[in-house]
C-alpha positions, 0 to 999 in steps of 0.5 A, spaced: 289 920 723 289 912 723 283 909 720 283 902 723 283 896 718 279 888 719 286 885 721 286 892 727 278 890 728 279 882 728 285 883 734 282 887 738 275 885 738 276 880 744 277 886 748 272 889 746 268 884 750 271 884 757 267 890 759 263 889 765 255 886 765 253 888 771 256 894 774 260 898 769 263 905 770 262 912 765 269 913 761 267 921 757 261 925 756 260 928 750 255 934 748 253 936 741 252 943 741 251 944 734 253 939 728 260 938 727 261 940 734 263 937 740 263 938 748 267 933 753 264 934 759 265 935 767 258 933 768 252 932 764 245 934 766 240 928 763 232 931 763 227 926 761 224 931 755 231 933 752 236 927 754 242 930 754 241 938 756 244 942 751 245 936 745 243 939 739 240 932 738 233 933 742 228 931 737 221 928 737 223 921 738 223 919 746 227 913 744 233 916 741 234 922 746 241 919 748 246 915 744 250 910 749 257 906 746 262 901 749 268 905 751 272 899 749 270 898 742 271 907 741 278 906 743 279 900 738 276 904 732 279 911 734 285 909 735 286 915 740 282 918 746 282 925 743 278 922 737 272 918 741 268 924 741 267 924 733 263 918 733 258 922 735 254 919 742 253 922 748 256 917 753 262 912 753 261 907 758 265 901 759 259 896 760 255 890 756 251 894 751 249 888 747 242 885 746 243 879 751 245 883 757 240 889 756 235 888 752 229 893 750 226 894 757 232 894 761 233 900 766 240 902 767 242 907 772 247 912 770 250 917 775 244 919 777 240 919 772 236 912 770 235 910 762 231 905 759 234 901 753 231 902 746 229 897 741 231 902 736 237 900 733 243 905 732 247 904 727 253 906 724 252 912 718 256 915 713 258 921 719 261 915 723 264 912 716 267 919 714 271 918 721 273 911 722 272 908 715 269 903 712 272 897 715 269 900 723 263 901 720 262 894 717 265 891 724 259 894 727 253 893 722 255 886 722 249 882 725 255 880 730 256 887 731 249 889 732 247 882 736 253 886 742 250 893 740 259 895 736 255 901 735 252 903 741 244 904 744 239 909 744 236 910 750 231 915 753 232 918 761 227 915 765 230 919 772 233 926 770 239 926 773 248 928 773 253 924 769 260 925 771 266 920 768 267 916 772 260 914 775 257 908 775 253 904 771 248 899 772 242 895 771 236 895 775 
């Protein structure tokens, strides 16, 4: 297992920033039928009262009911396609996820699913620190890490809908 460190992170941060912000793509997605265990998925149904059908994750919170993260910046912290899925989110898309092109608000259409973006923050936590280290975690808490979203999003579906690798995302 390759645990990435700063100089890793600092080389390849200029990549992680080339993800489209207007029109993007799903690169994986991810069910989480118990915890510890992970789902990569042909297709993925998001219901508006269970985010992401079969997620463990479901809980009270309409603002956390699926966890978005950049495709780019997993590939540069996992290291390898097979370990994506430990960082524990849903969808990995190769999208601008950060603040400034998706503030809270924004609708983005995901296959056919609709998503609004939440003003929750999500954050790096010790699960993601066991997995990818304390140099990844820092790297996306930083305020800059935070300010493009390193780490991810929250969202809660508007639209029920499909998602597929290789759909399409967009703002709306």
């Amino acid at each position: 297992m390759t645990i990435v460190d700063a100089d890793m992170l600092a080389a390849g941060f200029d990549e992680t920033q080339r993800s489209p912000s207007d029109v993007g793509r799903v690169d994986l997605v991810v069910r989480r039928p118990a915890k510890g265990q992970r789902d990569v998925l042909e297709e993925g149904l998001l219901d508006a009262g269970e985010g992401l059908v079969g997620d463990y994750w479901a809980g009270p919170n309409p603002a956390t009911q699926v966890t978005v993260m950049n495709a780019r910046v997993i590939a540069l912290i996992a290291q390898a396609r097979e370990r994506w899925p430990l960082a524990g989110d849903q969808l990995y898309v190769d999208f601008d996820l950060s603040i400034a092109n998706l503030p809270p608000g924004t609708l983005i259409e995901v296959g056919s699913a609709v998503l609004e973006v939440s003003d929750e923050p999500h954050t790096g936590c010790g699960t993601f620190n066991s997995h990818f280290g304390p140099e990844a975690t820092r790297f996306v808490n930083s305020p800059a890490g935070r300010a493009l979203r390193l780490r991810g999003m929250n969202a809660r579906v508007v639209t029920p809908g499909a998602v597929r690798p290789g759909d399409g995302v967009r703002k709306i």
